[in-house]
N, C-alpha and C positions, 0 to 999 in steps of 0.2 A: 437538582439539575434535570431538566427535560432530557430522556435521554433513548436514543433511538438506534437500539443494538446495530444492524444491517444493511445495504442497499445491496439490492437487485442488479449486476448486469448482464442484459439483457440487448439489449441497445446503445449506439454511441451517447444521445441524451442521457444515458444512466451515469456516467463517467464524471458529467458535469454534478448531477446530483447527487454523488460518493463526494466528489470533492467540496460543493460548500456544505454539509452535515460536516465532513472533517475538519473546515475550517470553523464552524460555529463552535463545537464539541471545544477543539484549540481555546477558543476566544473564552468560552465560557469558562474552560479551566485556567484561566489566565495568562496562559501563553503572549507575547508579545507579536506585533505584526509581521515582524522579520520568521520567528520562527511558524505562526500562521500557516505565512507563504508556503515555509519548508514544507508544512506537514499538508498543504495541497497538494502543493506540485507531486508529491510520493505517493498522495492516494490518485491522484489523473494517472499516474507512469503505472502503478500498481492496477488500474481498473483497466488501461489501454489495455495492457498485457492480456486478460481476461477477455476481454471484447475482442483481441485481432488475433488470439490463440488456442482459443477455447470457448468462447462465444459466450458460455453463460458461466457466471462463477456469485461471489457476494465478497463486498467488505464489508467487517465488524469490525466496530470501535468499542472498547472498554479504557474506562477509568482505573487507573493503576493509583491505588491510594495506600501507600505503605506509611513506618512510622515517620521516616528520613526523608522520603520523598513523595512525588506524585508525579503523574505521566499520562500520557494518551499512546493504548495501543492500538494498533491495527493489523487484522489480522484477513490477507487477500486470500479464497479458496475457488478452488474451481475442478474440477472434474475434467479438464479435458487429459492432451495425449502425455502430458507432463514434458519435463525437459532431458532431455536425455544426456548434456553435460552441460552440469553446470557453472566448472571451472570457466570455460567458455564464453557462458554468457555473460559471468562476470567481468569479462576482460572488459575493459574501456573501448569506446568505438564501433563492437560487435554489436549489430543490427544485424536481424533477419525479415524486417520490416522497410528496411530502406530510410528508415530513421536516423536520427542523430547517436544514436547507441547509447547516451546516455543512461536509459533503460534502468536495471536493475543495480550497476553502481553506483547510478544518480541515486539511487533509494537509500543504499546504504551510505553513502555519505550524506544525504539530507540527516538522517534519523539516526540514532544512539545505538540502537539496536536493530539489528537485521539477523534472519535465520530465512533458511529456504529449505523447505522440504521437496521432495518430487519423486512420483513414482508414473511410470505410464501405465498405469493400469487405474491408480486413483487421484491423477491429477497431480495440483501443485498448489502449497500452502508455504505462504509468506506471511512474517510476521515479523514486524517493524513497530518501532519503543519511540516516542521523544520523551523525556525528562523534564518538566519544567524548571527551569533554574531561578 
């Protein structure tokens, strides 16, 4: 499988370019179009995050090949001022962007797995699992 550890964001244009790698990656692992979707939409909300709160950060994708299963991870980093509660953003509705809040619950309920790290000193690291079924 052609396979392309990273993207760069750097710029809005990058956001779109995280998300079809994440959908091809999906496709190629045989994920189904419904879940696809799921696994764009969480790398766009995961890359926005980066670009409208730290400016530059990367997604990486890895192949989760175990013996019971297989999966597409993703793993969102970035270096900016990190989040200082996270309980918070979790909530439903909480925007700090004026957005739909969506945000980082959208993430965790698109995907199987969700963790959030964050420190304001070295950023914020999410990493987010689908399972193929």
């Amino acid at each position: 499988m052609d396979f392309k550890p990273c993207v760069t964001i750097r710029k809005e244009w990058d956001i779109v370019g995280a998300r079809q790698l994440g959908r091809k990656h999906a496709k190629e692992l045989g994920f189904g179009t419904v879940d696809q979707a799921r696994i764009a939409t969480a790398i766009s909300e995961l890359a926005r995050n980066i670009y409208l709160y730290a400016r530059t950060g990367t997604i990486c994708f890895e192949v989760i090949d175990e013996l019971d299963k297989k999966g597409l991870k993703i793993v969102a980093k970035d270096n900016g001022p990190g989040i200082r509660d996270i309980s918070q953003v979790m909530q439903d509705g909480y925007s700090t962007s004026g957005g739909l809040g969506a945000g980082l619950p959208g993430v965790k309920r698109l995907m199987d797995f969700f963790e959030i790290r964050s420190d304001s000193e070295k950023g914020t690291e999410i990493e987010a699992i689908k399972w193929l079924r």
